[in-house]
PALUMVO-283644 format. One line per field, with one value per residue (C-alpha): y negated, z negated, x negated; residue number from 1. Coordinates in steps of 0.2 Angstrom, whole numbers, plus 5000, padded with zeros to 4 digits. Layout:
c2 [Y | ...]
c3 [Z | ...]
c1 [X | ...]
seq [NUM | ...]
// end
This chain:
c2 [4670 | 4679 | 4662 | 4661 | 4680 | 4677 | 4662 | 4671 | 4690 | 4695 | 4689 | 4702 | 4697 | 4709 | 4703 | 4698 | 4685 | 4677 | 4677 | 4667 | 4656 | 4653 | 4650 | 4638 | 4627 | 4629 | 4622 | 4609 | 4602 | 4604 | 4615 | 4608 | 4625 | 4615 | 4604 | 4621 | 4631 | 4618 | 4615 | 4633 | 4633 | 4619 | 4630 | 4648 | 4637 | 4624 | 4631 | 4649 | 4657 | 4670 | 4684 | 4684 | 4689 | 4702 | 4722 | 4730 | 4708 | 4707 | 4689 | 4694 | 4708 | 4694 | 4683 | 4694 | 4701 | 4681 | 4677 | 4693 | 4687 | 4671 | 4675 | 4686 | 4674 | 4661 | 4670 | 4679]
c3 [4788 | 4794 | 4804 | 4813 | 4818 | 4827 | 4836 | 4840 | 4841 | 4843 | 4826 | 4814 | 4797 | 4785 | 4788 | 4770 | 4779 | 4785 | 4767 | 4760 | 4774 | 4774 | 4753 | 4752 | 4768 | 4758 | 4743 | 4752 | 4759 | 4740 | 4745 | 4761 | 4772 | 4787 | 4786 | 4784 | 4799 | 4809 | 4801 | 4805 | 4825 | 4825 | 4817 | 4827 | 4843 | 4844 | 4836 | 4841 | 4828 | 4833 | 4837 | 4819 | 4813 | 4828 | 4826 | 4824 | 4819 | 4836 | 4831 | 4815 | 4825 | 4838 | 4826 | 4815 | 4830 | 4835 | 4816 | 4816 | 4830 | 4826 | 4809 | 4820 | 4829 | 4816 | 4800 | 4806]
c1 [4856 | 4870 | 4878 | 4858 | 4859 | 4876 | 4869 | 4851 | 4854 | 4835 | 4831 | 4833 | 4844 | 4837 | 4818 | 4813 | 4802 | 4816 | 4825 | 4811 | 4811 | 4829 | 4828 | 4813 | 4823 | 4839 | 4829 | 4823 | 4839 | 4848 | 4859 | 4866 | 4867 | 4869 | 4857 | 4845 | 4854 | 4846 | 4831 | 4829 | 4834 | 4823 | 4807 | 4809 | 4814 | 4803 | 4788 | 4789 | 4793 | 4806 | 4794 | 4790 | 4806 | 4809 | 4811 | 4795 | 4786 | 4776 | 4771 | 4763 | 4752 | 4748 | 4743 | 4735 | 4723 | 4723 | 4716 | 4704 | 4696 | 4693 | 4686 | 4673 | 4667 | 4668 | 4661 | 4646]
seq [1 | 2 | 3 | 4 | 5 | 6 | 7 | 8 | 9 | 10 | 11 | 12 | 13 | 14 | 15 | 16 | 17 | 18 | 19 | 20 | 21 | 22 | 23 | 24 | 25 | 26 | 27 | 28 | 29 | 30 | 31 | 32 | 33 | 34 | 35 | 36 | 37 | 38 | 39 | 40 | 41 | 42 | 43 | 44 | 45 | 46 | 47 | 48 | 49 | 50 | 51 | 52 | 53 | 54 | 55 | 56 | 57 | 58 | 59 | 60 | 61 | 62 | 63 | 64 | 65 | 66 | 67 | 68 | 69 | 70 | 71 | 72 | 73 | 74 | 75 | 76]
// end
């Protein structure tokens, strides 16, 4: 995590989130910290996943408002 916040400086390190994204990757790839460094550029790059690991999470309020409405609609 610490190699990821020198090469992306808005991401936040302490995020927990981040932590147990970082783990289950690291899982994943048996260990091979490199292998996950860039599985994990690849996810917050590609798939927009930064704002969820920003100061103050903007991504998870957009998406929680995102998810609320649609469950309006849908679920009446």
């Amino acid at each position: 995590m610490i190699a990821y916040s020198i090469y992306d400086q808005t991401v936040q390190v302490k995020n927990q989130s981040l932590g147990c994204l970082v783990g289950a990757v690291l899982y994943h790839c048996q260990g091979d910290e490199v292998s996950t460094f860039w599985i994990l550029v690849s996810l917050i790059e590609n798939y927009e996943m930064r704002s969820f690991f920003q100061k103050g999470l903007p991504g998870v309020a957009l998406y929680g408002e995102v998810l609320y409405s649609l469950m309006d609609v849908h679920c009446r």
